[in-house]
Structure formats: C-alpha cells, structure tokens
C-alpha positions in Angstrom: 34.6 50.4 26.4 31.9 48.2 24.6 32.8 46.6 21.1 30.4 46.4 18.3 31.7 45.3 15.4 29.8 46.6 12.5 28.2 44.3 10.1 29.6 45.8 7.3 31.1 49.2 6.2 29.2 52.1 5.1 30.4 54.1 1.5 30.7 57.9 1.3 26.6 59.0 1.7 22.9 58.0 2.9 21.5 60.0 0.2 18.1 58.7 2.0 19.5 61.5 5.0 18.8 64.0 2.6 15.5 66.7 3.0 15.2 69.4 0.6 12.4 71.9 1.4 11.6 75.6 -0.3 13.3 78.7 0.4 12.5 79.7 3.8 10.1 82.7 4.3 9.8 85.8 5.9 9.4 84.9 9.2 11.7 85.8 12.3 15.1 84.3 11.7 18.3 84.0 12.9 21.7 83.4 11.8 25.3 82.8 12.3 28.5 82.5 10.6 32.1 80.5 11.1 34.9 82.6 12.0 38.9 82.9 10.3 39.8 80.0 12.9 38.8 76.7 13.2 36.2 75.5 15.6 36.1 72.0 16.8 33.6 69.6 16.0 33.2 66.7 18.9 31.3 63.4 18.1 30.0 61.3 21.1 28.5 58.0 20.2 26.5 56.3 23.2 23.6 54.3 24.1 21.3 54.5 26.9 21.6 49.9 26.8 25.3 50.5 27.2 26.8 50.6 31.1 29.6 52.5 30.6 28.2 55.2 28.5 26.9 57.3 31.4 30.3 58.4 32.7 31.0 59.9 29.1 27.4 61.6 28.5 28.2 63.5 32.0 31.9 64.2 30.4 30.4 65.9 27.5 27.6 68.2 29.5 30.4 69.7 32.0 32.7 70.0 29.0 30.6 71.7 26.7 28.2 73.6 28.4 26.5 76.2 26.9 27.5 79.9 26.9 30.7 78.3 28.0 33.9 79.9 27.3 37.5 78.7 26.4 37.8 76.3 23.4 35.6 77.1 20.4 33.9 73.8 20.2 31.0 72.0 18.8 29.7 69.3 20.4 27.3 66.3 19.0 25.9 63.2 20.6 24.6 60.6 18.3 23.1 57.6 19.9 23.1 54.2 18.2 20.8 51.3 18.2 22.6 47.9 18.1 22.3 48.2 22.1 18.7 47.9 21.8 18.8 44.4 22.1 19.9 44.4 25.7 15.9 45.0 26.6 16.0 48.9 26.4 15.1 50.6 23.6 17.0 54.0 23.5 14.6 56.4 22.0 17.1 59.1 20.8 18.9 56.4 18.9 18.2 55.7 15.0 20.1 53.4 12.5 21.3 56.5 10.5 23.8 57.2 13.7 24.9 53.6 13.9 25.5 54.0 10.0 27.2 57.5 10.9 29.5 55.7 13.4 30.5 53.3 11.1 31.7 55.8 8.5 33.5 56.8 11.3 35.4 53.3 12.0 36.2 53.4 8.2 37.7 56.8 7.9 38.5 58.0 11.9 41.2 55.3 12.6 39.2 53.3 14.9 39.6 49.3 14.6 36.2 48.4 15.3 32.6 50.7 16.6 32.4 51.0 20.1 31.0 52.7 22.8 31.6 55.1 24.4 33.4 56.6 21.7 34.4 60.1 21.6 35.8 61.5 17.8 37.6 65.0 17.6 37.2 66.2 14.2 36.6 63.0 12.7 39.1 61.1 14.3 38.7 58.8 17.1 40.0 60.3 20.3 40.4 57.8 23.1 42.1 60.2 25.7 39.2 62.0 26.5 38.9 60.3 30.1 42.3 62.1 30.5 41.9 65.4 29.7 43.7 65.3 26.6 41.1 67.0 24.7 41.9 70.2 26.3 45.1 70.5 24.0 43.7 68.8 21.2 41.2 71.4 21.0 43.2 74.4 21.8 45.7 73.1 18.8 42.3 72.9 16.1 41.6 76.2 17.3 44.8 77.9 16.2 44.8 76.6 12.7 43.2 79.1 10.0 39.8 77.8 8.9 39.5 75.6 6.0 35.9 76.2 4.9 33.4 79.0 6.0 29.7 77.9 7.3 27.1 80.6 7.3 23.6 78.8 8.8 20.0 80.4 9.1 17.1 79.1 11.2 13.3 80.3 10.9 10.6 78.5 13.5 8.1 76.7 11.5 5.1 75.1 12.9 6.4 72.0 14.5 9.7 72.4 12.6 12.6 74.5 11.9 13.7 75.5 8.6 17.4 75.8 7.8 19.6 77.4 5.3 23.5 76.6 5.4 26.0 77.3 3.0 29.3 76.2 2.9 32.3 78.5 1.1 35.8 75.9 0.9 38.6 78.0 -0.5 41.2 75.6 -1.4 40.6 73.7 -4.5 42.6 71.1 -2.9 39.9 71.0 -0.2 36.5 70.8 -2.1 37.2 66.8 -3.4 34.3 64.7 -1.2 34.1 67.8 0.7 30.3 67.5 2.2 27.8 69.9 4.2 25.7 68.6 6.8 23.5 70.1 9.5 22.3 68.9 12.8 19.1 70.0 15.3 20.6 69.1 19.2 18.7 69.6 22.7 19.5 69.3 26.1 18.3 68.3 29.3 16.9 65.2 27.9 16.1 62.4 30.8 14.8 59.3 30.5 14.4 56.8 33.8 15.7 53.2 32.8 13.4 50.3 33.5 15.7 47.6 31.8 18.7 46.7 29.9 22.1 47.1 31.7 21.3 50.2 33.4 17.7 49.4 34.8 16.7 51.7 37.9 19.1 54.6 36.4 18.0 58.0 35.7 20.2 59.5 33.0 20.4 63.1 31.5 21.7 63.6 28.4 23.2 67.0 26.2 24.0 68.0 22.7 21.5 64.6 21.9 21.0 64.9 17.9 17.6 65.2 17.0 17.7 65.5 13.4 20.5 65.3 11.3 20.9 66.1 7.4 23.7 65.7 4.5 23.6 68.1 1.9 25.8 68.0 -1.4 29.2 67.9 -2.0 30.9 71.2 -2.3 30.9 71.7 -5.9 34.0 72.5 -8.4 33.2 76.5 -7.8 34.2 76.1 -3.9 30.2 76.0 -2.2 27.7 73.7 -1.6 24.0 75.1 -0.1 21.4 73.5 1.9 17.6 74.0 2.6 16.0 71.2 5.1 13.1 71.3 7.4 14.4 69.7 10.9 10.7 68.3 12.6 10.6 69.2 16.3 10.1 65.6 18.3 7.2 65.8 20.4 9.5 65.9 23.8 11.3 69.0 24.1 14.5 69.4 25.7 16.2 73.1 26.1 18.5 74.6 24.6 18.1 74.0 21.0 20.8 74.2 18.3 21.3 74.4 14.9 24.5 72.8 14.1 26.2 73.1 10.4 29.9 71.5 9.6 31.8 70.9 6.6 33.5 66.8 6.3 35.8 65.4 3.8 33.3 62.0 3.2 36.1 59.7 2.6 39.0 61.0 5.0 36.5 62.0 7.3 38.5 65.6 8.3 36.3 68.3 9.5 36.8 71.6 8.0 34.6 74.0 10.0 32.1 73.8 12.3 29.3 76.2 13.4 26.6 76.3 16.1 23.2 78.5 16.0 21.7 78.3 19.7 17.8 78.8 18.9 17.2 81.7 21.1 13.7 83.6 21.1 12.7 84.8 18.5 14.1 81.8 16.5 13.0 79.5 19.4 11.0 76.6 17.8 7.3 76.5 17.9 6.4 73.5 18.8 
C-alpha cells in the first residue's frame, strides 16, 4: 500500500467535469436500464509509477471480466497522477481522478489517499486481497435499488454521445444525490521504460477514459444528462458506457449501470 496524502480536500463537485452536448440523433443507438436490485459499483485507484498497483489491476480483470456471471457488479479504474513524479508518466491518469480519490478519503472512511485502493460503493474496502468482496457484493446485491439509471449511447464520429437519466424514489434519498457517467476500455498495455516498475509490461481493464458529473437529482426525484465522451486515439476493447447515481457528500452509491458498446453502438473512431 502506497500513502499520498492529499494536499487538500476536495468539496462536493468539479463543475469543470461537466459536458453538456445536444439531444443525440437518429443514429443507431443502444441502451440499457438498472434493475429492482442493486448492482455494485467497484472503484480501483492505481498508477502505472506505483509498484504495488500491478497485483490489484490483475485482481480487478479476473474479477470482473466481461460477460462474467455471479455478482452484479460494476467495475471502474481511475488512475491518478501524483505518481508521475517517480519518472513515468501514466497516460491514463488525469488530475480529475486524483481529485475523485480524494472525495473519496473525505467521504469513504479512508485516513489518507493511497494506492492501490479498492472502494465498494463508495467506501473504502481494504479486504479485497482476501476475498472479502465476494460477500460484500453478494450482500449490495440483495438490497432493493435505491435509484433507477436508464443510459443511451449513439457512435459519433470520434465520440460517443450519451443520454442517462437517473429516477431516486425516496425523497430521503434525492439530498446531494448526483448522476455521473463514465466511458471504460480494456486491454490497454503500456511497456514501462521508467519509474518503479521500469522493464514491466502491464495490462490494464475497466481503465476510465472519460468521466462526467451531471446535476443533482432535483426536488421531483430525476436528474438527466447529455455529454459527448471523445474516443482517445488508442483503442482498447471492450468499451462501456457506465452510469451511477452518488450521494456527493456521504459518498453512498445508489445504483449502478453498465452499457457494453457492442456493434452497432461500437464507437467509430
């Protein structure tokens, strides 16, 4: 485990996250929507500078695969930059995701950022080496969903546009209740020349590519998002739309939802 101890703590939102774009077209699209349980939402935060982050980026591709059965599970990797110093510059990492993870140390119980860190709806979970998250999850699954996500994706040139809309019953629920959404690929590689894992090749899942907040859910119980996610000029496989509903200042997860960009919603890059 590598401590970074954050600078300073982040409040509720980076409104400069935010992308609104116009209605999206006519175009092939695709869609999906949450269930009445609750599916799990699964943060890793890691860094390519960082020598004991490869064990858990491994962890989360056998444990989340895709197509996989058994726990209903969403799984996101955000890499962070404050181990760019070390000589290697991870190129899947942004200062948003550092900013991210220390939302995360405010509201997810953690003492201080670290990595690896793995959260489990928005709490930070530090028996994932032990296979605790196999209960942990099966437990979020049997509770009744909190919040509904319904997410549409239509290829764009170079881009996908997304629609998501989030539905939170409870009035108790809506207070700081917020929608984001998330583009992930897989199978991304990248042979280290420097930093504390020169000469390593590593492989990375779920990496977030783009990531977006939306509103708060509003008094009526929704909040509604359009945002153009740009396709980055390396493509990995298997891209996903990912949409989930967070209270910003407890940092519980409501619901989670995943679109898998199959053909014909396969982005044209």
């Amino acid at each position: 485990m590598r401590r970074h101890e954050p600078p300073r703590l982040l409040i509720a939102l980076c409104a400069g996250l935010w992308l609104c774009a116009p209605s999206i077209g006519s175009a092939a699209s695709c869609s999906a929507k949450s269930g009445a349980e609750t599916t799990a939402l699964v943060e890793l935060y890691t860094s390519e500078g960082c020598d004991s982050c490869p064990p858990a980026d491994r962890w989360l591709r056998s444990s989340f695969k895709p197509g996989a059965t058994g726990a209903k599970a969403v799984a996101l990797a955000f890499h962070v930059d404050y181990w760019d110093r070390l000589g290697w510059k991870d190129r899947f990492a942004t200062k948003a995701y550092t900013e991210r993870q220390y939302d995360v140390t405010r509201t997810g119980n953690a003492r201080f950022a670290y990595t690896p860190q793995v959260v489990v709806q928005g709490k930070d979970f530090a028996d994932w080496r032990d296979g605790g998250v196999t209960s942990a999850l099966a437990a979020i699954n049997a509770r009744p969903a909190r919040a509904g996500v319904a997410v549409d994706a239509t290829p764009r040139p170079g881009a996908i546009g997304v629609h998501a809309v989030a539905s939170v019953p409870a009035a108790a629920d809506r207070k700081d209740a917020v929608l984001y959404v998330a583009l992930t690929e897989d199978s991304l590689v990248s042979d280290v020349k420097a930093g504390e894992n020169a000469g390593v090749r590593l492989t990375h899942d779920h990496v977030v590519r783009a990531f977006r907040a939306g509103p708060v859910v509003g008094p009526g119980g929704t909040s509604e998002l359009d945002a153009v996610l740009p396709l980055p000029a390396e493509a990995g496989s298997a891209p996903t739309v990912v949409a989930f509903v967070q209270n910003a200042r407890t940092g519980e997860v409501l619901q989670a939802q995943a679109l898998p960009l199959d053909a014909p919603c396969a982005p044209a890059r």
